[in-house]
N, C-alpha and C positions, 0 to 999 in steps of 0.2 A: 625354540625358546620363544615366548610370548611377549610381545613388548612390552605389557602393564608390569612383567613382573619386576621394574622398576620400581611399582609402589612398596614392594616386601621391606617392611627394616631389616637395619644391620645388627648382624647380633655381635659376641666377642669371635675374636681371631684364633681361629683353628692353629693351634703349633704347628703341628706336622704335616698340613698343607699350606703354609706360609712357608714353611723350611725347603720344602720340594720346591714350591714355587720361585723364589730368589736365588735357587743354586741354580737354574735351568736358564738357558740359554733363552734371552728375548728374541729370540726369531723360530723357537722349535717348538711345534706344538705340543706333542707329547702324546701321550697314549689318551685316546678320544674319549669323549664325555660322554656319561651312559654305559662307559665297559666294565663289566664287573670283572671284580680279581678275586676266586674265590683260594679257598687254599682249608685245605682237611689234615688235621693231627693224626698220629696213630703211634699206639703205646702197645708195646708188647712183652709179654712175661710169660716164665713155667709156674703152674699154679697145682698143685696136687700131683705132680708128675705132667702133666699136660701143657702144650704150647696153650696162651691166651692172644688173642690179640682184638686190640677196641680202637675202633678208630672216632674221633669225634665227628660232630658236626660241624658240617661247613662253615666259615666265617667265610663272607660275601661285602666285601667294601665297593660300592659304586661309585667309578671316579665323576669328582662333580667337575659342573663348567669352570674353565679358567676365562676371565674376560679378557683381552689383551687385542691393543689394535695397536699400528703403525701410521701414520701418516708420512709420505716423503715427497721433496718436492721433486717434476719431473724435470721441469725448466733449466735450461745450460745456460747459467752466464743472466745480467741482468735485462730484461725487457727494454727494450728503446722506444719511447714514446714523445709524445707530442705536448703541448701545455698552450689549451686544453687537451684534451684527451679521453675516447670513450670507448668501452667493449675490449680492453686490453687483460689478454691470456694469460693466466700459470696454470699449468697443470701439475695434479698431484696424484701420488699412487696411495690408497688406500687398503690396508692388510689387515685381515683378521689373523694376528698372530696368536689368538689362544687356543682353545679345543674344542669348540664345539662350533652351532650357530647363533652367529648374532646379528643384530641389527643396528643401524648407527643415525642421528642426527648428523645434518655435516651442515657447518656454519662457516663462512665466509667474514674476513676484514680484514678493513683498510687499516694499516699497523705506520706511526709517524716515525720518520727516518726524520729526512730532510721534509718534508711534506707527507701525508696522508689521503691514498686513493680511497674513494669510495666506491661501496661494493654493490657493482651491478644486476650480478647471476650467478647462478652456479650451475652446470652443464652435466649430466652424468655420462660418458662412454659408453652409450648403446652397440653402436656397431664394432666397439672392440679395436679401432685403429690407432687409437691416442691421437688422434687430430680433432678438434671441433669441428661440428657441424649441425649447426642450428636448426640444417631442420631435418636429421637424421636423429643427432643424438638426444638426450632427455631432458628437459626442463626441471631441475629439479624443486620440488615443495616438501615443505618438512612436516613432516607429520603423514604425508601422502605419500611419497615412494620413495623414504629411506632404503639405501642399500642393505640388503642380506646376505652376507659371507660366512663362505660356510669353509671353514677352518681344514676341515678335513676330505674337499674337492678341490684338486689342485685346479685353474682356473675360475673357479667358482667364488677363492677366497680372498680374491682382489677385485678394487675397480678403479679406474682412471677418471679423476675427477677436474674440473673446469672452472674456474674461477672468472669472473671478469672482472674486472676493476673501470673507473671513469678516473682521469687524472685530472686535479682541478686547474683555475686557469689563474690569471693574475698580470702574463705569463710568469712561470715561474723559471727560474733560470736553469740556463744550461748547465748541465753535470746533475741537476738536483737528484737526490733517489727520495723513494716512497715504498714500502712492503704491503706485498697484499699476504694475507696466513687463510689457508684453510684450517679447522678442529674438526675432528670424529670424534661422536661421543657416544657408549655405548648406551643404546637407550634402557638397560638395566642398571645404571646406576644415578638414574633421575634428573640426566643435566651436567652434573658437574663429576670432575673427579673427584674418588674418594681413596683414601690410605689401601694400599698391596693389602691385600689378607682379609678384606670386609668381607662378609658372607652375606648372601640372598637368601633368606632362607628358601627352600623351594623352589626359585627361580629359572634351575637351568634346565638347557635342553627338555621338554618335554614335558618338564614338572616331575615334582617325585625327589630329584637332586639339589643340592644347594647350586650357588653360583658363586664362585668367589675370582674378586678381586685382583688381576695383575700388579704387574709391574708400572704398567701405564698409568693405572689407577683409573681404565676405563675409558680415556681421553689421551688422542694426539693431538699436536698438533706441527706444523713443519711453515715457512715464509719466503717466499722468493721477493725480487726486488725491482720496481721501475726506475726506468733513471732516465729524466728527462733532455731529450737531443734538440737539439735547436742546431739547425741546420744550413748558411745561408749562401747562398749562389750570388757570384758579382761575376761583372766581365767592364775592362777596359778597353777604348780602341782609342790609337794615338796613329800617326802617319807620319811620313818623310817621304820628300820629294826630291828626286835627280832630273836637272834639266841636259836636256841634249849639246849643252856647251862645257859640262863640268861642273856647273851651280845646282843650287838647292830651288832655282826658281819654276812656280806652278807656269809654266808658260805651254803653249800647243806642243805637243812632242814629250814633254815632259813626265815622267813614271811617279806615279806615288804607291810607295808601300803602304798599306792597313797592317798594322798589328794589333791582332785581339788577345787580352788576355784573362784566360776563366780561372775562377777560385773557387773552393768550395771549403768554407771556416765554419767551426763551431764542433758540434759530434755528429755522428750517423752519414748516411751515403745520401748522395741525390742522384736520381736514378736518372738514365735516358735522358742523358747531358745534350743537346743539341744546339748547335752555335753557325745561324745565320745571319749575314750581312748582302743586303742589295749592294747589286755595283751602280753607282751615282750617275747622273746625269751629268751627258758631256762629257760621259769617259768610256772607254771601252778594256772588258776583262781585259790579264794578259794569260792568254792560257797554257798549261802548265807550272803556273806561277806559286800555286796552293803550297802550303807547307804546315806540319805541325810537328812542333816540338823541334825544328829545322831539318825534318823529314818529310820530302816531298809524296805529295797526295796528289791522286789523277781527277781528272774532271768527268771523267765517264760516270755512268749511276752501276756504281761497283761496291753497295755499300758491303757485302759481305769483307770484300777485299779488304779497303782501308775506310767504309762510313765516311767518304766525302763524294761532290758534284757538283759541277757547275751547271747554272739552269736544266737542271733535269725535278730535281726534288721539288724547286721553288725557283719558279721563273727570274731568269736575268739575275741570281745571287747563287752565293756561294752557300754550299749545307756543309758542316763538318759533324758528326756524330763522334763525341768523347764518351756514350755508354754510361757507366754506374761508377760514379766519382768518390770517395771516401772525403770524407773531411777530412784535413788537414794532410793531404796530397799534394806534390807537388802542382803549381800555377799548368795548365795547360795552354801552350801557345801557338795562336793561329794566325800566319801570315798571308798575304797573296797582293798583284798589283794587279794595277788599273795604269791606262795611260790616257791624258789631257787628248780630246778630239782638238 
């Protein structure tokens, strides 16, 4: 199929492929564009005492193109981003669900929920893995290297499509959402969709056949959704002191506890949590003292073990690694003493 033949007007709606067309299942191609169905009569009689028999001439009906695409989104669950924010992913699947080949515009936008992303790119799936890759997969330009799917090559008649979006700033608040939509649009119906049943005169597959009109009406479209995380990391350290006679006094001899305590509020994880504290002047660690969570932690560099150390990671201080924190996780708490020189 040629892509001008978009310019062909629409003539009136065929019955009998508008009737086919809406009992059929939108996802089932159907017996492929360009196949003829012929089918020959034959009449027979005794004519003067003798068997007759006359067959007619063939009727030949040529099934024409059906246009029909899918659009779906590929993305689970909403995207978690930033405010600002830029270069943020949905991906979508794109299917030629009718019968022949076609070709598609695919346009890109930022759709207002709670706010409205603005549309960065659009990525076509060259190497076939559904992951982007900016400088593997396709830059896409329209008018330049619309997709061609071809309906009736299984592989052939999908592609995995890329969106990016830019989230704007303000900031805007946690929880916000934002939709980005991809559209496929068949480039035989000029742009926009038109009513099930329009016919191309001429249009399809190869020229010669009509094209006509799905269910789609030419055009999908499918929206996945951002939703803005804001993210914020705090830690507290407070102390208590026991002196070697039974008081609370900072005197020589005297133990003070640090207790730190980390939070992580708002949405989304904060990754590769690490929580150091120098030991102070005029005190010395006490070792084995560490704890988190009031589970003791060794001072060796064992971070596989349990991700803490005393001066091994960072001289003369304590490291504790808490890893990839979720928001609104419980407070994680980290103890250890020091004693007054």
């Amino acid at each position: 199929m040629q892509p001008e033949r978009g310019r062909f007007y629409a003539r009136c709606v065929v019955p009998a492929l508008l009737a086919l067309l809406l009992a059929s299942s939108a996802h089932a191609v159907g017996t492929p564009a360009n196949t003829s169905i012929s089918n020959t009569a034959q009449v027979t009689a005794t004519i003067g005492g003798g068997g007759v028999t006359v067959n007619s001439l063939p009727d030949v009906v040529t099934v024409a193109e059906l246009l029909d695409v899918d659009v779906t989104l590929l993305t689970a669950g909403n995207v978690l981003v930033n405010s600002p924010d830029t270069n943020q992913v949905l991906s979508f699947r794109v299917t030629n669900i009718g019968n022949g080949v076609d070709d598609y515009t695919l346009a890109g936008l930022g759709v207002l929920n709670g706010f409205t992303p603005t549309l960065a790119d659009v990525y076509i799936d060259a190497d076939g893995n559904g992951v982007l890759n900016t400088a593997l997969d396709t830059l896409y330009n329209p008018g330049v290297n619309d997709p061609v799917l071809d309906a009736n090559n299984p592989g052939a008649d999908t592609v995995v499509v890329f969106v990016r979006m830019d989230i704007p700033g303000g900031p805007l608040a946690n929880g916000s959402l934002g939709d980005g939509q991809l559209a496929a649009i068949s480039n035989a119906v000029a742009g926009a969709p038109v009513a099930a049943g329009t016919v191309f005169a001429g249009a399809g597959d190869g020229g010669g056949i009509d094209a006509v009109v799905g269910p789609s009406g030419g055009t999908s479209q499918d929206l996945g959704t951002y939703q803005v995380s804001t993210t914020t990391l705090s830690i507290t350290k407070s102390s208590s002191v026991a002196d070697p006679f039974g008081g609370s006094q900072p005197v020589p001899g005297a133990t003070i506890t640090y207790t730190l305590v980390v939070t992580v509020s708002g949405s989304g994880t904060a990754n590769a949590v690490v929580v150091t504290d120098s030991i102070p002047g005029n005190t010395t660690y006490v070792f084995s003292s560490m704890t988190l969570n009031g589970s003791g932690l060794t001072d060796a560099s064992d971070s596989p073990i349990d991700g803490a150390d005393y001066n091994v990671t960072n001289a003369n201080a304590i490291t504790v690694s808490l890893g990839n924190v979720a928001a609104g996780s419980p407070a994680s708490t980290v103890t250890f003493d020091v004693t007054i020189n």
